[in-house]
Residue, then its C-alpha position, 0 to 999 in steps of 0.5 A: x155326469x151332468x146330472x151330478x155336476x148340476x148338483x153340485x153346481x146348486x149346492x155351491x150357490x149357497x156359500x160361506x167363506x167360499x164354501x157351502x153352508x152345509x159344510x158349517x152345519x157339518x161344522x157344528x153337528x160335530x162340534x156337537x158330538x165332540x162336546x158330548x164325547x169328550x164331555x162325557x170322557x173327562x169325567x167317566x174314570x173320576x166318577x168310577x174311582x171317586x170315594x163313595x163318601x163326600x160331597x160328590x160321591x163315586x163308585x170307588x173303584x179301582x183305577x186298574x178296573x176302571x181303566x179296563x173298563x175305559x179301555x175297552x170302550x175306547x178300542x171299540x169305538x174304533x172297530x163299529x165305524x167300520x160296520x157303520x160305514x158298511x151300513x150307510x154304503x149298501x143300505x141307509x145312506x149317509x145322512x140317515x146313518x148320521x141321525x141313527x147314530x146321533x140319537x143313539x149316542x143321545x140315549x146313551x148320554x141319557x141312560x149314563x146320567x142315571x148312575x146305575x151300574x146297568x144304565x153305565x154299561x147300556x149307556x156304553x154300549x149305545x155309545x159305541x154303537x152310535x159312534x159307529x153309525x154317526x163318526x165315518x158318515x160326517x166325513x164321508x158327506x164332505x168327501x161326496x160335497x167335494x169330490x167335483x172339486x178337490x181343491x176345495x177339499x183340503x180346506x173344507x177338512x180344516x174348518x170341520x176339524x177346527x168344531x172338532x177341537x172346538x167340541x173337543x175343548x168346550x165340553x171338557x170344560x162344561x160338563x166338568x164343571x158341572x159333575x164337580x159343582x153339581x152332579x155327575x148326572x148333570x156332566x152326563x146329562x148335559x153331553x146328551x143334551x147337546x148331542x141331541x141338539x146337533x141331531x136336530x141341527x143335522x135333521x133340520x139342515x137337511x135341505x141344504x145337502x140335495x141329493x148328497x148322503x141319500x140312501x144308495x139307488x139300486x141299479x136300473x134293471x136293463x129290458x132287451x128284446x132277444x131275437x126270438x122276440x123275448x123280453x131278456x132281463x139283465x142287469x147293466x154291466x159297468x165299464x171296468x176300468x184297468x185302475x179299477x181291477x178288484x183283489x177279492x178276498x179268497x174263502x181263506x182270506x174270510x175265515x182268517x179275517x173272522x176268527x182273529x176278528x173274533x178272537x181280537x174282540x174276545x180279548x178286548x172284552x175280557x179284559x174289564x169282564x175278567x176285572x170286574x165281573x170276574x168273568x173269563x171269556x178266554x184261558x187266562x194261561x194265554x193272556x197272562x205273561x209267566x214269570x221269567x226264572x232268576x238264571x232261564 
């Protein structure tokens, strides 16, 4: 416990506006991400429903098909975070897990301005996976700089969600502007410009952060001497604390978890396969409503 308050003690030499200044490269790695995200979003549904024919030609696609499309990009964004963060807490760590994602999301802003109709689906789907690895771990360093001083915290999640909305209002902005004066490439293109340059922010800020968002150590292995004057090795025991007691999910609890979880992503994928592809992942008995007879 010394040795994490002794941490934290040196991290908060470093101090603006009464926080650390990793907190402030936080601030801008996400202003960064929310630039190209929404950069990125403002423009996608216009550039697939835009006419083929004009000054800045589209895909002409149907607005039903292009917000399926949408749709499903967007209830997936919210389901990798959840393996993100798995990832990051058992393997790579926080900050590695930032950068993975940044870089990820980078070739796929660069792979949407290409304009073809397989560099949009791999563009995609490297965004979504690189939300997944990039959006829980931002938040979860600021939970691990603060969590020897919570009073400090509430203030800390209002200066980094203020380069949310920053991000969030710039991007919108730029790179609309420039997908209807210049190109779409160029709106695409210049969200995975910036989101690059807040992956460089992050990497090169890395000293600022210590110890914080390192890869997670493995338990120390405990050596014993037995009475018979054999070496026993075991792996310590924590301390289980009564507010810490664990509900472990059953076998049961598991296989219901990953059939709906199949079934839920099935679903969310069939709906712009179907559309566009004309692709049927599930009986379409089961997704379409029947029509109500006049007197039933």
């Amino acid at each position: 416990m010394s040795e994490i308050t002794s941490t934290n003690n040196d991290f908060f030499k470093s101090k603006v506006l009464g926080h650390p200044s990793g907190l402030f490269v936080l601030f801008f790695t996400e202003m960064w991400e929310r630039f190209s995200f929404y950069g990125m979003r403002v423009l996608l549904i216009n550039f697939l429903t835009m006419a083929a024919i004009g000054t800045n030609p589209g895909w002409e696609w149907t607005s039903e098909n292009a917000g399926a499309l949408f749709g499903t990009y967007a209830g997936l964004l919210y389901l990798t975070p959840i393996a993100g963060g798995i990832i990051a807490d058992k393997f790579t760590g926080y900050r590695w897990a930032v950068v993975i994602g940044a870089l990820i999301m980078t070739l796929g802003h660069a792979s949407m301005a290409l304009e073809s109709e397989f560099s949009m689906y791999f563009g995609l789907g490297l965004l979504v996976i690189g939300t997944g690895f990039f959006k829980p771990n931002m938040t979860s360093i600021i939970s691990e700089m603060y969590k020897d001083l919570p009073e400090k915290k509430d203030g800390a999640y209002t200066i980094f969600y203020m380069g949310v909305n920053a991000g969030a209002f710039f991007g919108m902005m730029l790179c609309g502007y420039l997908a209807e004066k210049v190109g779409w490439s160029w709106g695409f293109g210049l969200a995975g410009i910036f989101m690059l340059l807040g992956s460089l922010q992050f990497w090169l800020a890395k000293p600022l952060f210590g110890t914080i968002g390192d890869v997670p150590k493995r338990d120390k292995v405990v050596e014993a001497i037995s009475p018979d004057g054999q070496i026993d090795i075991t792996e310590p025991k924590a301390e289980v604390k009564p507010e810490d007691k664990r509900n472990p999910f059953t076998m049961l609890d598991k296989v219901l978890i990953v059939i709906t979880s199949i079934i839920g992503l099935l679903y969310l994928i069939d709906d712009p396969a179907s559309k566009i592809g004309n692709i049927h992942l599930l009986p379409q008995e089961f997704l379409v409503s029947k029509e109500v007879l006049p007197g039933a």
